[in-house]
C-alpha positions as CSV (number, residue, x, y, z in Angstrom):
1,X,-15.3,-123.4,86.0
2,X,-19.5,-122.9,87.3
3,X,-18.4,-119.8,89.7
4,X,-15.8,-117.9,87.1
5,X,-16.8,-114.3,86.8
6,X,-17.5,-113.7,82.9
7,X,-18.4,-110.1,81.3
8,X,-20.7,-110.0,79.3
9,X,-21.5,-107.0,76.8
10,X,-25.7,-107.2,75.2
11,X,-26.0,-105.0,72.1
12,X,-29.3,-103.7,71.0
13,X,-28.5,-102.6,67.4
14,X,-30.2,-99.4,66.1
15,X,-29.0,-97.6,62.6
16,X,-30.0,-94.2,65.0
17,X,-29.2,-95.4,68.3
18,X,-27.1,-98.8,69.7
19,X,-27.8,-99.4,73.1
20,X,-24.9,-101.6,74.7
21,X,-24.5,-103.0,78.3
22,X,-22.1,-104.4,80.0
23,X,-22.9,-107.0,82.9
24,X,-20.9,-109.5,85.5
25,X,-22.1,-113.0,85.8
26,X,-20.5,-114.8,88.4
27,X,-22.9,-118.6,89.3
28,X,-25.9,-117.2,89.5
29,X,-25.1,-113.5,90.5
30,X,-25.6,-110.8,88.0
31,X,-23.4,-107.1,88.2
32,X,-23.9,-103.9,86.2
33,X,-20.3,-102.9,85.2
34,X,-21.8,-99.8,82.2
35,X,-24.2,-99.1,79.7
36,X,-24.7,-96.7,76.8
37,X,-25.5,-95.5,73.2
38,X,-23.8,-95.4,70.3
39,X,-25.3,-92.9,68.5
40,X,-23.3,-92.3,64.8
41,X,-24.6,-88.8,63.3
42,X,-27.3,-88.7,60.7
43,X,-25.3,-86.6,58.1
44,X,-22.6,-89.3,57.6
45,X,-22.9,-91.3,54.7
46,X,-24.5,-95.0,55.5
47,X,-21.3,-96.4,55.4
48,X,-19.5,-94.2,57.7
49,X,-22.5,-94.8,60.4
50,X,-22.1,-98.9,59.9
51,X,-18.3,-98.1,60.0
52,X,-18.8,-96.2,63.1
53,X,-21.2,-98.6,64.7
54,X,-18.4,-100.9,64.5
55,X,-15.8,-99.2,66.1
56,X,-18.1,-98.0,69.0
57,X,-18.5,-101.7,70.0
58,X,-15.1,-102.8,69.8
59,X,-14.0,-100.0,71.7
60,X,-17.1,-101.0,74.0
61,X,-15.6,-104.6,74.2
62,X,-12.0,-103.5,74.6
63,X,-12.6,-100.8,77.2
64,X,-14.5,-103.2,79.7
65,X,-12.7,-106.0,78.7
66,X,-15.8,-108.2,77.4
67,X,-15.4,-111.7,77.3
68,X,-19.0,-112.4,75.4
69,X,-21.2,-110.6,73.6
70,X,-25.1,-110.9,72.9
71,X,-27.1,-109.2,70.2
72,X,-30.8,-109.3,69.6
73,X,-32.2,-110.5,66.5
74,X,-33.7,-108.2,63.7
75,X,-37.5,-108.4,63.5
76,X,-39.0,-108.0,60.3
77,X,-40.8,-105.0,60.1
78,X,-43.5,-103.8,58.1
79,X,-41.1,-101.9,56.0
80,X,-38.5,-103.9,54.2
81,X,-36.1,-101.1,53.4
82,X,-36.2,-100.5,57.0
83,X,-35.8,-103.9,57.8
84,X,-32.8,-104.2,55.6
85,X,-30.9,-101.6,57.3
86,X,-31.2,-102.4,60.9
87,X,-29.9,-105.8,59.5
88,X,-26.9,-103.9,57.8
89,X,-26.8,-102.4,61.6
90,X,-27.1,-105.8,63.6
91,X,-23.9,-106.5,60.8
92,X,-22.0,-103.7,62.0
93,X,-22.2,-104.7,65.9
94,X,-21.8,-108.3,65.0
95,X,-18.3,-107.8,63.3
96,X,-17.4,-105.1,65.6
97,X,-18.0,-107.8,68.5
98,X,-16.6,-111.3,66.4
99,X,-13.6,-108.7,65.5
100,X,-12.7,-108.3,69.0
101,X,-12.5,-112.1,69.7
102,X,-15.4,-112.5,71.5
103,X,-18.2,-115.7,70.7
104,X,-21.5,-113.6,69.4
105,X,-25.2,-114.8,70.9
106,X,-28.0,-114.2,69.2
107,X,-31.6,-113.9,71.0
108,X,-35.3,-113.2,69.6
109,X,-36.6,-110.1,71.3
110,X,-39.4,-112.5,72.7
111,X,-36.8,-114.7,73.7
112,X,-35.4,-111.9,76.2
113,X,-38.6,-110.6,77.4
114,X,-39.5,-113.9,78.4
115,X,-35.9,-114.3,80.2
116,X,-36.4,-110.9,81.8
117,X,-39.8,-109.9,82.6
118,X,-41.2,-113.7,82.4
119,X,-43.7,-112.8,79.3
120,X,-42.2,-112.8,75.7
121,X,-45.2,-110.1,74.7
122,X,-44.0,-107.2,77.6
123,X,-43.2,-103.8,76.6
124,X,-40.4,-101.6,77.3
125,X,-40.9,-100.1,80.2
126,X,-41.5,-103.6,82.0
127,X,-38.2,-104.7,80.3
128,X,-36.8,-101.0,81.9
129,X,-38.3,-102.0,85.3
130,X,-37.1,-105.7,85.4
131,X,-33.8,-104.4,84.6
132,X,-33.3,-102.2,87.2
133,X,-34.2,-104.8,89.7
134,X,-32.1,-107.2,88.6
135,X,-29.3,-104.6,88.4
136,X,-30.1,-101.5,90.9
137,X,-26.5,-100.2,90.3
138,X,-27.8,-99.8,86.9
139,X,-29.7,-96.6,88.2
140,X,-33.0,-97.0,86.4
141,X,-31.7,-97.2,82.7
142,X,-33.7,-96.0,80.4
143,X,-34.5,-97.2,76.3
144,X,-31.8,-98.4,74.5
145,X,-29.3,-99.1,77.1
146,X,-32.3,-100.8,79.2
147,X,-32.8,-103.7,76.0
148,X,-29.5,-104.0,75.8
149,X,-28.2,-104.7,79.3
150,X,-31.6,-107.7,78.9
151,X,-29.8,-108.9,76.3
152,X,-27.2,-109.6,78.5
153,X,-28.9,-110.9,81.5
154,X,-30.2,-113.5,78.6
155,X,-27.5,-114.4,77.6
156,X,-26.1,-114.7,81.4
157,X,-29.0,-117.0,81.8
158,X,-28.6,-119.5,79.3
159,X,-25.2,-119.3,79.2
160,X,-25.9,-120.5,83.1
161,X,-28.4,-123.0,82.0
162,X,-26.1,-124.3,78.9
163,X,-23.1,-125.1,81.6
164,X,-25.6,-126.9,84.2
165,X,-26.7,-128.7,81.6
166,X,-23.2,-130.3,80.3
167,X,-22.2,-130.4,83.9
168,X,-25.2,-132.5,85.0
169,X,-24.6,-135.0,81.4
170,X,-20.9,-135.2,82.7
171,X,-22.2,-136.4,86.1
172,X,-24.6,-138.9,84.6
């Protein structure tokens, strides 16, 4: 159905600090529902933090009753160790969102500036400021929370696109 309201919740994954979002796309209308950080403590053990990334985003999924998730790829930085365990972090939100029964999408961070801000080279505080157009209930989120609710509004858009695309080959 083109006009079924669908929640979708964008993750930006950080060892430190996950930002998650949580939007309403209904056609082509966009809603801010919440948005946040999971933000496990530095003196637990690396497992216990990937453990309690995890949990944070199924209770994320389960408390707004997510239907889809989206997650931003890793980038390879110019530290592999680094590199290595935001991917172990990405891990930890992807299981966290697959374990709550939701289909996972996965977007290049050029990929969403491009959706959001129209340039797949824009910094964060352009991705901050198209975010808070796009969703003033939002009330100017900030960092983490910011990337991830773009996440979403990616995903939001080519979910849109993917549907009027199989709807138009139906037609044909």
């Amino acid at each position: 159905m083109a006009n079924e309201t669908i929640r979708i919740v964008g993750i930006d994954p950080g060892l430190r600090k996950t930002g998650w979002g949580v939007i309403a796309s209904e056609g082509s209308r966009l809603r801010w529902i919440a948005h946040g950080v999971i933000a496990p403590s530095d003196t637990l053990p690396f497992s216990e933090r990937l453990l309690f990334l995890m949990k944070g985003i199924q209770a994320v999924c389960h408390d707004y009753q997510a239907d889809e998730a989206a997650v931003e790829e890793v980038f390879v930085n110019v530290n592999p160790a680094s590199t290595l365990k935001l991917g172990q972090a990405r891990g930890a939100v992807i299981l966290g969102a697959a374990s709550s029964g939701l289909s996972v999408g996965e977007y290049s961070a050029n990929l969403i500036k491009k959706a959001v801000v129209g340039a797949g080279h824009a910094d964060k505080s352009q991705v901050a400021f198209m975010v808070a157009r796009l969703l003033p209930q939002s009330n100017g989120v900030k960092a983490d929370a910011a990337d991830a609710l773009a996440v979403a509004i990616t995903h939001a858009q080519l979910r849109k696109r993917a549907l009027l695309e199989t709807l138009n080959k139906g037609a044909a």
